[in-house]
C-alpha positions as a printed NumPy array, in Angstrom:
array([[-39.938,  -4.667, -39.055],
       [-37.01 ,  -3.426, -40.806],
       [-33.285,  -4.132, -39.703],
       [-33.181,  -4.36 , -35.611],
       [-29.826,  -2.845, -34.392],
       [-27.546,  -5.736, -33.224],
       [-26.523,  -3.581, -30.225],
       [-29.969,  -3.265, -29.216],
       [-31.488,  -6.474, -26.848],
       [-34.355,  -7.801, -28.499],
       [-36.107,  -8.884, -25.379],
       [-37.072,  -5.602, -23.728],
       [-40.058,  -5.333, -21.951],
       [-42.49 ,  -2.941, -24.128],
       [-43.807,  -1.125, -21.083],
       [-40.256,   0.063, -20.422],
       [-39.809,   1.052, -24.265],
       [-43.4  ,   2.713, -24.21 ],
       [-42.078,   4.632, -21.038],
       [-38.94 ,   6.065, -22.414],
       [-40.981,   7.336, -25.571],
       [-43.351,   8.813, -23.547],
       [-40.506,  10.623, -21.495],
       [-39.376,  11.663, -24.895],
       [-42.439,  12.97 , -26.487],
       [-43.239,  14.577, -23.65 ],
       [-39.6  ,  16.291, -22.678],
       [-40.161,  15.826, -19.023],
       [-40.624,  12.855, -16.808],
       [-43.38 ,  13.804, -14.556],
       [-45.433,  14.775, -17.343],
       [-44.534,  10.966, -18.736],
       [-45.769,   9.903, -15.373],
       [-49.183,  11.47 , -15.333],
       [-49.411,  10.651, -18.926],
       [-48.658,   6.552, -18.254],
       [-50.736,   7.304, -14.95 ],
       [-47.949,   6.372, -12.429],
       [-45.433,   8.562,  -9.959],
       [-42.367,  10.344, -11.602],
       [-40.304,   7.859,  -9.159],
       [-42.052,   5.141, -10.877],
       [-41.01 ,   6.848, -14.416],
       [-37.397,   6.795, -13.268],
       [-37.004,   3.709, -12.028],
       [-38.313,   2.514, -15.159],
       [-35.997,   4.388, -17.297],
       [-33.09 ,   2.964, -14.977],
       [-33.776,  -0.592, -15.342],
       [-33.903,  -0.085, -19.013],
       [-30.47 ,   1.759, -18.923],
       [-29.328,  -1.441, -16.735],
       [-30.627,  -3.926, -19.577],
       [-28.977,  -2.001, -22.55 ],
       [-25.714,  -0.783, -19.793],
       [-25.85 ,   2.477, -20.884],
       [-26.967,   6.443, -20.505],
       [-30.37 ,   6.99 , -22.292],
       [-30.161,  10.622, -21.284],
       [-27.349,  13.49 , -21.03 ],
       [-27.668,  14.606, -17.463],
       [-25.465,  17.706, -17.669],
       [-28.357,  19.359, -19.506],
       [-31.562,  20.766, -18.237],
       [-34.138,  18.814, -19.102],
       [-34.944,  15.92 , -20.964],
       [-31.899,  15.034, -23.599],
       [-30.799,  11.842, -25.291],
       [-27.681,  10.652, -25.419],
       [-26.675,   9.001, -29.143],
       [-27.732,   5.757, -27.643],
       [-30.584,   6.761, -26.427],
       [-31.824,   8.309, -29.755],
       [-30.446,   4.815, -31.322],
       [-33.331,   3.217, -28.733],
       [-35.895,   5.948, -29.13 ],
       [-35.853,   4.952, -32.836],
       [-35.931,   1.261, -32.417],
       [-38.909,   1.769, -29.718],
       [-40.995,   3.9  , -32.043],
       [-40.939,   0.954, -35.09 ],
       [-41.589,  -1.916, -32.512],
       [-44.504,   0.029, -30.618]])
């Protein structure tokens, strides 16, 4: 699978991996939602247990919209070659 990041957990639940890309692709979270077929509440608490696993930001909140911070693209990138 090519070289994991070591600051990246390596037991992350998929379906909260497979979320954040989602929220990614799709620039907004309620679109993620109706695309994973849950509630936008249900999209961010997702997103917030994986920023509790890895302890960090996944997105830059001082911007509109949907914007990752460097961590966050680090993540993005190591979700895309697991899924």
């Amino acid at each position: 699978m090519g070289n994991i990041p070591t600051n990246i957990p390596t037991n992350i639940p998929t379906d909260l991996l497979r979320t954040l890309v989602t929220v990614v692709d799709e620039r907004s979270f309620t679109r993620a939602a109706q695309i994973l077929g849950v509630t936008q509440p249900a999209v961010s608490a997702q997103i917030k247990r994986l920023q509790g696993i890895l302890g960090n930001d996944l997105f830059d909140r001082a911007d509109h919209g949907v914007r990752l911070t460097p961590k966050g693209d680090l993540v993005v990138n190591y979700a895309r070659r697991l899924l």
